[in-house]
Backbone as ProteinMPNN parsed JSONL, in Angstrom:
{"seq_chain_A": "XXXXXXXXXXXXXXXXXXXXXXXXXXXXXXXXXXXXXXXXXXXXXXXXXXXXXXXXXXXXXXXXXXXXXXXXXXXXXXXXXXXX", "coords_chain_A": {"N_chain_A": [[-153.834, -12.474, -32.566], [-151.725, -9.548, -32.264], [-148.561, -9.35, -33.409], [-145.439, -8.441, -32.044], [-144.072, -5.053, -32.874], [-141.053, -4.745, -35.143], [-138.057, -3.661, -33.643], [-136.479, -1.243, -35.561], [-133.324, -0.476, -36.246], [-130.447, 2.034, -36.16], [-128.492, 2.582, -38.94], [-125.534, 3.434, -41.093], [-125.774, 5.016, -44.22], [-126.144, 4.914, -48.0], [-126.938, 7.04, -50.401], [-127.958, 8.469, -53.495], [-129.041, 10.72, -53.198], [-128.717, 11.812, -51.513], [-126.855, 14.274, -49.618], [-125.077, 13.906, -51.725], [-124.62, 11.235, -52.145], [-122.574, 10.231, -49.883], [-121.606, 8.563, -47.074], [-124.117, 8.5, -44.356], [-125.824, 9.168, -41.578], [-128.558, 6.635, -41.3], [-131.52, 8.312, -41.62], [-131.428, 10.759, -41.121], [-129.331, 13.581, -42.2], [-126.456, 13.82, -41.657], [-123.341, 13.29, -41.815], [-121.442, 10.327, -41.24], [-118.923, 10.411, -41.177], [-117.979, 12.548, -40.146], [-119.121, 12.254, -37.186], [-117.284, 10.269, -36.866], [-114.757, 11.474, -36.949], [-115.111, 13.203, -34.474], [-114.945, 11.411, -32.992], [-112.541, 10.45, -33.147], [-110.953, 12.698, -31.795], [-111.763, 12.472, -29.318], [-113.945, 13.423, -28.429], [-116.97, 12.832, -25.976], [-120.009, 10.396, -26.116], [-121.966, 12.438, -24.985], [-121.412, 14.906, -25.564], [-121.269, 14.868, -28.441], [-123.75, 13.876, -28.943], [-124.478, 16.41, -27.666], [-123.605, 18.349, -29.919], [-125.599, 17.621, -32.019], [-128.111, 17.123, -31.965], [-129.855, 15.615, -33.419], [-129.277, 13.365, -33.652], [-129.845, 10.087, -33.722], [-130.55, 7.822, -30.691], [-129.058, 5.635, -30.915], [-126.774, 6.119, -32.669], [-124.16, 6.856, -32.571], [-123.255, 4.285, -32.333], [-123.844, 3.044, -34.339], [-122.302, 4.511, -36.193], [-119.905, 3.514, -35.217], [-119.887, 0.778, -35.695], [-120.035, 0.491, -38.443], [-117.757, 1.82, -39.078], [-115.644, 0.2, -38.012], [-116.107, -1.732, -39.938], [-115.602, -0.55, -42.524], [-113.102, 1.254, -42.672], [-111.41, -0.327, -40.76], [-110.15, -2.155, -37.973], [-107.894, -0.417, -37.057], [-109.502, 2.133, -36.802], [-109.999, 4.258, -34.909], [-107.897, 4.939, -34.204], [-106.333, 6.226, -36.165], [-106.025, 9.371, -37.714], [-109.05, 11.582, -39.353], [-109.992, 11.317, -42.333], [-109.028, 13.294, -45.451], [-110.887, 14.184, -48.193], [-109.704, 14.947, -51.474]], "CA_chain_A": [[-152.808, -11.899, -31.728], [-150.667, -8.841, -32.486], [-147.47, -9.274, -33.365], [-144.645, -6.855, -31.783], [-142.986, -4.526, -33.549], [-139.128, -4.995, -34.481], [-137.335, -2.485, -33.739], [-135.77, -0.496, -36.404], [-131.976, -0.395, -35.636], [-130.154, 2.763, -37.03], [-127.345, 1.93, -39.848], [-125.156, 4.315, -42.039], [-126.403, 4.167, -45.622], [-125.93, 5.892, -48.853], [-128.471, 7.409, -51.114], [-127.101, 9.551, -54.354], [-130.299, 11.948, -53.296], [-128.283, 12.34, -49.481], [-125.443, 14.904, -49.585], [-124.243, 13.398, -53.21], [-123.972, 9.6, -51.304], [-122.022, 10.321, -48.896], [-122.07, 7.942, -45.692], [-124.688, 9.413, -43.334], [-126.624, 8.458, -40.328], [-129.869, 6.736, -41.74], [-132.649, 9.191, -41.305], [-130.548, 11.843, -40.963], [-128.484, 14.301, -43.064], [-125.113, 13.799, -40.731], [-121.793, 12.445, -42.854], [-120.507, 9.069, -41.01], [-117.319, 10.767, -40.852], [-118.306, 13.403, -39.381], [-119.049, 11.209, -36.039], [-116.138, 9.494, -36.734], [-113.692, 12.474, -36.832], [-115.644, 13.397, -33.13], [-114.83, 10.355, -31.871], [-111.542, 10.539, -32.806], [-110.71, 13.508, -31.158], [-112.187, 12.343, -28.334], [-115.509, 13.691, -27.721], [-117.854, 11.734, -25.029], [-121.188, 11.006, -25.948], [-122.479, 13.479, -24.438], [-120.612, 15.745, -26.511], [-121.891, 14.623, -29.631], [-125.29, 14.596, -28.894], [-125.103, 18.11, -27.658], [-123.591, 19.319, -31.205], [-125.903, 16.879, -33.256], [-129.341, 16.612, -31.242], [-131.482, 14.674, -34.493], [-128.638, 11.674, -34.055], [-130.621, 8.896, -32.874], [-129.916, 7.337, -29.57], [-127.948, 4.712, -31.322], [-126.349, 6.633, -34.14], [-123.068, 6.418, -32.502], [-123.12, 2.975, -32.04], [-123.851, 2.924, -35.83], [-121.3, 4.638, -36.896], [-118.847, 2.546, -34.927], [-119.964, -0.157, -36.617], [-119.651, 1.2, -39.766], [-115.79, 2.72, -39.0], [-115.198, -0.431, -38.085], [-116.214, -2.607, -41.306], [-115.164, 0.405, -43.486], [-112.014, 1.764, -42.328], [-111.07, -1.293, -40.473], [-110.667, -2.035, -36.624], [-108.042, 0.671, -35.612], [-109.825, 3.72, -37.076], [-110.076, 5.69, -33.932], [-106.357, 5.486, -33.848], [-106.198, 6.844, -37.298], [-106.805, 10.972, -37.982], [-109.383, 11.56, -40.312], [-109.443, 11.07, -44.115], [-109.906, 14.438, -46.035], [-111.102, 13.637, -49.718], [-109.425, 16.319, -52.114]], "C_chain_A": [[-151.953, -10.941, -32.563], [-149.232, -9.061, -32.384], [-146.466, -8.244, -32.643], [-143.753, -6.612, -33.054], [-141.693, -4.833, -34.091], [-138.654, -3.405, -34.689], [-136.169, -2.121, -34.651], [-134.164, -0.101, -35.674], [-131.028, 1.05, -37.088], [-129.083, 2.373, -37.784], [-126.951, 3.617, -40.321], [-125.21, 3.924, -43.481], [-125.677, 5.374, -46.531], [-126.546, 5.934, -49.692], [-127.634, 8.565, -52.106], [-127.968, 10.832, -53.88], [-129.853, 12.963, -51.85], [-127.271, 12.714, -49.868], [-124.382, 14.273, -50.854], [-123.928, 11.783, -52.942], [-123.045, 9.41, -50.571], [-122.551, 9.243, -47.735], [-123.216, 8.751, -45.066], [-124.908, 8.705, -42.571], [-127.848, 8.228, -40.712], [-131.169, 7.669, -40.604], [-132.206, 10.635, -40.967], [-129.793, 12.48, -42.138], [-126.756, 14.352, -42.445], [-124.248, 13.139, -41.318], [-121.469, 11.603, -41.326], [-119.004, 9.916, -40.74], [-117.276, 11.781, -40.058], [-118.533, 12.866, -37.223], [-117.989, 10.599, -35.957], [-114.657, 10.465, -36.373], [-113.9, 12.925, -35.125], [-115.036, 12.123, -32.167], [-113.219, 9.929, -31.477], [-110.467, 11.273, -31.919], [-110.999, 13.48, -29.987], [-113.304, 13.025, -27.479], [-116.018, 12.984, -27.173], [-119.001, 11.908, -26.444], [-121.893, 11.94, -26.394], [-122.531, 15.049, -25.472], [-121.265, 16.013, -27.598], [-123.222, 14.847, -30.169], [-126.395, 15.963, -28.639], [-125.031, 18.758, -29.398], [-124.677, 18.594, -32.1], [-127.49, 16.277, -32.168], [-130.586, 15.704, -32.376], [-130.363, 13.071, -34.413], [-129.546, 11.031, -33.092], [-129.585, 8.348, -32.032], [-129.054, 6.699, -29.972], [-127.217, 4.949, -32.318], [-124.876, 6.782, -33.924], [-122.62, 5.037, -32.649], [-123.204, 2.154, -33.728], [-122.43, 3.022, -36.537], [-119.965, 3.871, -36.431], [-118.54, 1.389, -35.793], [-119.336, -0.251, -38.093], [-118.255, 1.111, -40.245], [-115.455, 1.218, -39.118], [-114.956, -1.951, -39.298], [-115.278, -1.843, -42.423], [-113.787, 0.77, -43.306], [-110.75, 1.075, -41.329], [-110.703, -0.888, -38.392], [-109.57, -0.94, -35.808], [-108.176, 1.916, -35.988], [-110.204, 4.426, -36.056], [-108.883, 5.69, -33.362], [-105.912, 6.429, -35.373], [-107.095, 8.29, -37.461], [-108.251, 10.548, -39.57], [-109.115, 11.641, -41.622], [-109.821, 12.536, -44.63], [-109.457, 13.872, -47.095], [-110.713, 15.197, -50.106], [-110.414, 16.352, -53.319]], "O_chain_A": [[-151.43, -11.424, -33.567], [-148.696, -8.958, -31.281], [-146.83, -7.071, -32.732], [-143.106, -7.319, -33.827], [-141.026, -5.349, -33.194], [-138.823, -2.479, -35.482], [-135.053, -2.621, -34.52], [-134.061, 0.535, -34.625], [-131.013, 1.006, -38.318], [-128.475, 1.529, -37.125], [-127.604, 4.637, -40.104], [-124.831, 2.844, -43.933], [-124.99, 6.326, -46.161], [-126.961, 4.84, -50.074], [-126.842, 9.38, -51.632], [-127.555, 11.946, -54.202], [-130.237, 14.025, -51.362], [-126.527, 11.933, -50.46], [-123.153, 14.238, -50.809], [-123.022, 11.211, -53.549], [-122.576, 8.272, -50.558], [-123.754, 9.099, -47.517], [-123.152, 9.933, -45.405], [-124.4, 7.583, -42.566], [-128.595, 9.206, -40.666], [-131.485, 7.626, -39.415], [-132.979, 11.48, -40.515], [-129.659, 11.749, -43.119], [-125.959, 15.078, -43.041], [-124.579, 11.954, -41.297], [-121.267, 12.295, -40.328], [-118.211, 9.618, -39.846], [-116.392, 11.823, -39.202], [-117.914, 13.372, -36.287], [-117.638, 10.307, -34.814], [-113.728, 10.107, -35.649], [-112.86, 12.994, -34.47], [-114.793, 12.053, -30.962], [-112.712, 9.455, -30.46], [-109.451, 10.77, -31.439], [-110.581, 14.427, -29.321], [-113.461, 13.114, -26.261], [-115.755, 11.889, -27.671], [-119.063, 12.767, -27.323], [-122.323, 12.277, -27.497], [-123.389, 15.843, -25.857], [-121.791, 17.1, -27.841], [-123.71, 15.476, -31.109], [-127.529, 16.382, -28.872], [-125.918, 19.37, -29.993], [-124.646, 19.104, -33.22], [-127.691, 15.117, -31.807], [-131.736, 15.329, -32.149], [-130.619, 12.0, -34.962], [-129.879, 11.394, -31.964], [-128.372, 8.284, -32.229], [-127.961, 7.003, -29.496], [-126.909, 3.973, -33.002], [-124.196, 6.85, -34.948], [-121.514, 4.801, -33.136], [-122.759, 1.068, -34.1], [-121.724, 2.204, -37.126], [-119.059, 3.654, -37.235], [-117.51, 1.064, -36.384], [-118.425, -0.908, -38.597], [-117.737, 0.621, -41.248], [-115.003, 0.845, -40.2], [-114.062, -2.79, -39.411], [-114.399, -2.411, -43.071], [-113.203, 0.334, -44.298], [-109.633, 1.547, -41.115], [-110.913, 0.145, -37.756], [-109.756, -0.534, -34.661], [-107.352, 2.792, -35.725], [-110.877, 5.412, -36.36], [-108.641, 6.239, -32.286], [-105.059, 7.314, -35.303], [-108.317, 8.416, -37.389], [-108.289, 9.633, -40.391], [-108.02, 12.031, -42.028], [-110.901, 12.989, -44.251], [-108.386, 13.298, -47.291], [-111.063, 16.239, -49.551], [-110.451, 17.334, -54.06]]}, "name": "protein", "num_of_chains": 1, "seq": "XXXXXXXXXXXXXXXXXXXXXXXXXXXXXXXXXXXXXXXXXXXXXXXXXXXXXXXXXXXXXXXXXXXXXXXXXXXXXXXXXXXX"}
């Protein structure tokens, strides 16, 4: 009997070889903050996926995650961080 698949769930990772290790969207080249700054501002969706069509279906739902371990639970009341 064949086993099923599991489905691969997208995460935000960091790789020194990706944008210097920067957060991203695994499988992607997209900065984590970058989604996160969108979301703050209040983009849908919709929105997002128009400017950023390689984010995987769940690549918001990632980075939520993420914001929310990382930056703690009320980072979409908080502006973004700019690193000097």
């Amino acid at each position: 009997m064949v086993e099923p698949k599991a489905i691969e769930r997208t995460d935000v990772t960091c790789d020194a070889a990706i944008l210097g290790g920067t957060p991203v969207v695994s499988g992607t080249r997209i900065p984590a903050a970058t989604i996160v700054a969108y979301l703050q501002d209040g983009y849908s969706a919709s929105e997002i996926f128009d400017d950023f069509p390689s984010l995987p279906v769940d690549g918001i739902e990632a980075v939520e995650s993420w914001a929310h371990r990382e930056l703690g639970p009320m980072w979409r009341a908080a502006p973004p961080t700019k690193k000097a």
